[in-house]
C-alpha positions as a Markdown table, in Angstrom:
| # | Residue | x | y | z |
|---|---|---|---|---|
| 1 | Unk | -52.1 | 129.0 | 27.2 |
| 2 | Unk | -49.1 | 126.6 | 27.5 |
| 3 | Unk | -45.5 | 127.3 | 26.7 |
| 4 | Unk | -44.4 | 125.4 | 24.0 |
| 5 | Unk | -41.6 | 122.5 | 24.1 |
| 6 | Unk | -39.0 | 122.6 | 22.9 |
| 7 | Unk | -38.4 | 126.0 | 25.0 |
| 8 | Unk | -38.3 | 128.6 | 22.3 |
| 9 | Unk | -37.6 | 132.6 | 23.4 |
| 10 | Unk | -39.0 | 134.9 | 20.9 |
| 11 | Unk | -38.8 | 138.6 | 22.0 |
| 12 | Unk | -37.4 | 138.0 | 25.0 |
| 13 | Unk | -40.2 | 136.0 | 26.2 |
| 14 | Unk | -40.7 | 132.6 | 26.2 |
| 15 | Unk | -43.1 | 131.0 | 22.9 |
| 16 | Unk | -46.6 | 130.0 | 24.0 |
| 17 | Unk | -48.7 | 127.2 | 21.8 |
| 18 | Unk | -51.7 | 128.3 | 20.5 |
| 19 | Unk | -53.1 | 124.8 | 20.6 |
| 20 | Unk | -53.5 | 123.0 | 24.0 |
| 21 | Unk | -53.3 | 119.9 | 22.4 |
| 22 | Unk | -49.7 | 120.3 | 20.8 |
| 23 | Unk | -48.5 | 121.4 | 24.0 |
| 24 | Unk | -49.9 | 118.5 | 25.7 |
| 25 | Unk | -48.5 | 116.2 | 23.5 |
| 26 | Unk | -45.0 | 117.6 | 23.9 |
| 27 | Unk | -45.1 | 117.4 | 27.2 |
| 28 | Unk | -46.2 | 113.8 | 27.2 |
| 29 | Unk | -43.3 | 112.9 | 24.7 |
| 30 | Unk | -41.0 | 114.5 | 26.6 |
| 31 | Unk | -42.4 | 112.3 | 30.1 |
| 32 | Unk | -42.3 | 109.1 | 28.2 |
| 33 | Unk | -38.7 | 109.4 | 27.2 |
| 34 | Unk | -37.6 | 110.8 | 30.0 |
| 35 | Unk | -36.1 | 107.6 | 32.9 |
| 36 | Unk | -36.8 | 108.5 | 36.4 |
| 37 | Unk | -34.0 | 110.1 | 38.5 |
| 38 | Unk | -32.3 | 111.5 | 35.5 |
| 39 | Unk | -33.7 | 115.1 | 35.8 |
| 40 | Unk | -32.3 | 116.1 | 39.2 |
| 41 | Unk | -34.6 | 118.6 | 40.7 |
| 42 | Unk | -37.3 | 116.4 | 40.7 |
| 43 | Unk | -35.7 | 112.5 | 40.1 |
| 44 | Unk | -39.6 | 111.1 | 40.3 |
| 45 | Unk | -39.8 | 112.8 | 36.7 |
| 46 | Unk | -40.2 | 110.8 | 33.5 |
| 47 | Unk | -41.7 | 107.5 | 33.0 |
| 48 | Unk | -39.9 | 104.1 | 35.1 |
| 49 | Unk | -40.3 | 101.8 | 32.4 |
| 50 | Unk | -37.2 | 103.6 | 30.8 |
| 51 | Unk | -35.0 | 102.7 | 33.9 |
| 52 | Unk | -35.0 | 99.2 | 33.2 |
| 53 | Unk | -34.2 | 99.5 | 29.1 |
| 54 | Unk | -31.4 | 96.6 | 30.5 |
| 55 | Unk | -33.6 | 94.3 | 32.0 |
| 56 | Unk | -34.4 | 91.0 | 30.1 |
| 57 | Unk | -37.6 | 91.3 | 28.7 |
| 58 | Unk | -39.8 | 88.1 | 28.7 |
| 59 | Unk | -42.3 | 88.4 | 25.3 |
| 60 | Unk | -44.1 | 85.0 | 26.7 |
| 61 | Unk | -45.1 | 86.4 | 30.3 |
| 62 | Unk | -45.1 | 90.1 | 29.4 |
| 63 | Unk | -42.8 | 91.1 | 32.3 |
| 64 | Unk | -39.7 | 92.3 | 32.4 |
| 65 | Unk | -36.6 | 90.4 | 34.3 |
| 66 | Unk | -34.8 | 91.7 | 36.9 |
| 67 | Unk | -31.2 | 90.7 | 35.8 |
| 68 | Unk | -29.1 | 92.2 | 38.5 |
| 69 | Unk | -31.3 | 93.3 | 41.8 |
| 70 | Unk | -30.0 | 96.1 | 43.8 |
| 71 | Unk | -31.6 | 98.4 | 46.0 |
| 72 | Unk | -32.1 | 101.0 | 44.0 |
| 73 | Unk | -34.9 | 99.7 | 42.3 |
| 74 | Unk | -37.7 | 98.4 | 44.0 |
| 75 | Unk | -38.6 | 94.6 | 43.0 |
| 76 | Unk | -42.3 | 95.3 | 42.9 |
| 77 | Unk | -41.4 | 97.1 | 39.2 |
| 78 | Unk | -40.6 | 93.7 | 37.9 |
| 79 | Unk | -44.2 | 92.1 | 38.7 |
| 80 | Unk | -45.9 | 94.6 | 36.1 |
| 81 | Unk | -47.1 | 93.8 | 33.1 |
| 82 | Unk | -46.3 | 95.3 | 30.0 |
| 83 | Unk | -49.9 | 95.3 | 28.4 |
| 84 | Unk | -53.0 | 96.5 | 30.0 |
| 85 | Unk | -54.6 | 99.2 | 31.1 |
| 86 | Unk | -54.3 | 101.8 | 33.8 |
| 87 | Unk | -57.4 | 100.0 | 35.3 |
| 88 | Unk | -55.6 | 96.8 | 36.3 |
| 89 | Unk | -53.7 | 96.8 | 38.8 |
| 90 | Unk | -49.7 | 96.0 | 38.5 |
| 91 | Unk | -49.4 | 97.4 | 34.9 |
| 92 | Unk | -46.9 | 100.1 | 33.4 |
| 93 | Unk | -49.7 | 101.5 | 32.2 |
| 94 | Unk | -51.2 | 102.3 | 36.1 |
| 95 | Unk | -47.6 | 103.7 | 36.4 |
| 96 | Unk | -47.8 | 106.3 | 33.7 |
| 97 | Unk | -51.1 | 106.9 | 34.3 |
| 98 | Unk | -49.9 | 108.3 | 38.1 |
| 99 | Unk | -47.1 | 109.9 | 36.3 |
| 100 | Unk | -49.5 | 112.0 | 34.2 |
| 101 | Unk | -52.1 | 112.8 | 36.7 |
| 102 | Unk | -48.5 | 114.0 | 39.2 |
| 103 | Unk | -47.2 | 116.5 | 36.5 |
| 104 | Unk | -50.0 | 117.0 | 33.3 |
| 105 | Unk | -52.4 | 119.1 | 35.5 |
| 106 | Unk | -54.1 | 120.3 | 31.9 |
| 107 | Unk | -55.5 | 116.8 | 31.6 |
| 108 | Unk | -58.3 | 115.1 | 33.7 |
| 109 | Unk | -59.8 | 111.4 | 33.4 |
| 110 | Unk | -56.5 | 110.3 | 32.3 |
| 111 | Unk | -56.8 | 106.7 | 31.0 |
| 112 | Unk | -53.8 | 104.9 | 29.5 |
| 113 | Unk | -53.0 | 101.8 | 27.6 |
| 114 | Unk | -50.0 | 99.9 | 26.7 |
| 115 | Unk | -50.1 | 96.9 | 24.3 |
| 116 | Unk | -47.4 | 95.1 | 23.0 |
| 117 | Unk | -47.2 | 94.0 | 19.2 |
| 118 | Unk | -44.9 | 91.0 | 18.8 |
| 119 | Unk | -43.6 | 91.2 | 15.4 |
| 120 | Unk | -43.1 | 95.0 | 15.6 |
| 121 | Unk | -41.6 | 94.1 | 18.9 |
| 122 | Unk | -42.8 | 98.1 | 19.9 |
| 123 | Unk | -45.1 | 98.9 | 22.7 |
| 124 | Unk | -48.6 | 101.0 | 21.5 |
| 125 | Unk | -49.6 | 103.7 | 24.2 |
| 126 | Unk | -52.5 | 105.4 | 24.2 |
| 127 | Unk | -53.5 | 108.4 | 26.6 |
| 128 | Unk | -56.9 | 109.7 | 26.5 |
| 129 | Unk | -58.4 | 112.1 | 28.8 |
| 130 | Unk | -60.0 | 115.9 | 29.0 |
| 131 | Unk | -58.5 | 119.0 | 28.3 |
| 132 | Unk | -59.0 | 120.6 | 31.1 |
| 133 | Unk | -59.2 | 124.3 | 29.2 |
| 134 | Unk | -61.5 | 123.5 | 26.7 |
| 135 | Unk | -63.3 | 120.1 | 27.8 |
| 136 | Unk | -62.5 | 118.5 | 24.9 |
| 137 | Unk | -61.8 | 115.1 | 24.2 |
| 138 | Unk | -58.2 | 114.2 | 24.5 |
| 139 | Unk | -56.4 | 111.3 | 22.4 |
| 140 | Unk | -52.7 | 110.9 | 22.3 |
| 141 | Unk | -50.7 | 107.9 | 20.7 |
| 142 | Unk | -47.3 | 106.4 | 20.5 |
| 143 | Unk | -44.7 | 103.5 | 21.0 |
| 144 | Unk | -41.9 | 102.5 | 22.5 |
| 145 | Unk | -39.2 | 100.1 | 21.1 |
| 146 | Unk | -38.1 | 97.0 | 23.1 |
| 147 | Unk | -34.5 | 96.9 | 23.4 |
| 148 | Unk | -34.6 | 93.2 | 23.4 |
């Protein structure tokens, strides 16, 4: 069983989610909103598409801009597309998709896809995979909003 986020203490110990599934997708929330270096015992944590929410974002190409380069962030971010899969190589999607594999160890065959919608001007994920646990099928959706 997985402990259920948000943290919730009932009886002294800490609630556990009868579902895998919920507790899967609270955990996968919580990674996609989460920027990288903000959660300081582990600053790999959380998804590196939310460190560059001040980047220019260019709808034509589907890449974001780097608008002030320092050293902090490596320039190879910046030559990733926005849509595709985690199959292709120098997507956002290959990044989350390492993100998930690093710290979802409940899921395996993890497979992610990010497409952007232009006149919604929001980025569709989906994350499918196996629940570990049970060997089900595993299905999780949502979007981002560009900042732009």
């Amino acid at each position: 069983m997985s402990i259920l986020l948000p943290l919730q203490v009932v009886n002294g110990r800490l609630k556990r989610a009868r579902n895998p599934k919920k507790a899967i997708d609270a955990f996968l929330e919580l990674l996609l909103t989460t920027p990288c270096r903000s959660c300081v015992p582990d600053p790999q944590f959380g998804f590196v598409f939310n460190n560059l929410k001040f980047e220019v974002f260019n709808e034509k190409e589907g890449v974001i801009f780097n608008s002030h380069p320092t050293a902090d962030e490596p320039e190879s971010l910046y030559d990733k597309k926005v849509s595709g899969n985690s199959k292709s190589l120098n997507t956002f999607a290959l990044e989350l998709k390492k993100a998930i594999e690093r710290y979802e160890k409940r899921l395996s065959e993890v497979s992610v896809t990010m497409a952007y919608v232009k006149g919604q001007r929001k980025i569709l994920i989906s994350i499918e995979g196996i629940i570990v646990e049970t060997g089900e099928a595993y299905r999780y959706l949502s979007s981002l909003s560009i900042w732009n």
